[in-house]
Each structure stands twice: as structure tokens, then as C-alpha cells.
N, C-alpha and C positions, 0 to 999 in steps of 0.2 A: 504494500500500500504506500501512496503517495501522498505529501504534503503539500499544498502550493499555500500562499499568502494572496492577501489581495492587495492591491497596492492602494494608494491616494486616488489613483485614476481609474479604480474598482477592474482593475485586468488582473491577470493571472498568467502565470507561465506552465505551459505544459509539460512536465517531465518529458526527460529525453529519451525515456526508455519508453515509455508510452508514445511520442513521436514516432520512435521507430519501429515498434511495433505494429500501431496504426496507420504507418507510411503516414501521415499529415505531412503538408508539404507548408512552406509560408504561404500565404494569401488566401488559402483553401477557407472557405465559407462552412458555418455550421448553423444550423436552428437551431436556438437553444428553447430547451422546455424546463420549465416545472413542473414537477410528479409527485405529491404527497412531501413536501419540503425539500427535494433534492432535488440539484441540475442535471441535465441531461442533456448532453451535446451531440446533436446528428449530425453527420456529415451531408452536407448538398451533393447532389448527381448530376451531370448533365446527364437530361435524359436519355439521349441516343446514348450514353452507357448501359442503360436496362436493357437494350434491346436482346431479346432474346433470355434474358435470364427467367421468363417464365415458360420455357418452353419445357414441358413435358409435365403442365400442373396440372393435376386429377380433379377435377371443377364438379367431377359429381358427390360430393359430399354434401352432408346438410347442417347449413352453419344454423338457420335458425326455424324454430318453429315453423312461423308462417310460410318458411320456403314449400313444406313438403305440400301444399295446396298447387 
């Protein structure tokens, strides 16, 4: 586990080991969320990255109730 500080200017530095694990690059955009008191840092896609990674998803499940009507 990792410790950052917040600075005067309410930034943070990311561990480098976390950098490198996450590949983060400089500039790379995140949404950040709150969830129940914690942050939560997404990474942004350009979409044409997704393309294809839904290929081969089993879409006949039933997520909810109403679906099976």
C-alpha cells in the first residue's frame, strides 16, 4: 500500500510503482468518482481503443427481471 499527500494545490502524486504498473503515461486523463467516501480514478479510452474488445460476449443472459418478458 501507498501513501500520497495532498499538496496546497489539492494534487497528488502517483507512486511510481503504480505508474508502472498501470502504464499511466503524463497527460493521460482520468474521471474521477466518488464511491461510499473513496476516490476512484478511471482511466479515459479513446474509443476506437474498445473496438473489438466485446467480441465474443454471451448477450443471452438475464440481467434483470423484466428482461425475461
Amino acid at each position: 500500500m501507498s501513501t500520497v499527500t495532498v499538496s496546497p494545490k489539492y494534487q497528488v502524486v502517483i507512486p511510481e510503482k503504480i505508474r508502472k504498473d498501470l502504464h499511466i503515461k503524463p497527460g493521460q486523463k482520468f474521471e474521477v468518482l466518488e464511491f461510499e467516501g473513496c476516490l476512484e480514478f478511471v482511466p479515459l479510452k479513446d474509443i476506437r481503443s474498445l473496438r473489438g474488445s466485446l467480441k465474443g460476449l454471451d448477450t443471452r443472459f438475464i440481467r434483470e427481471k423484466k428482461d425475461r418478458s
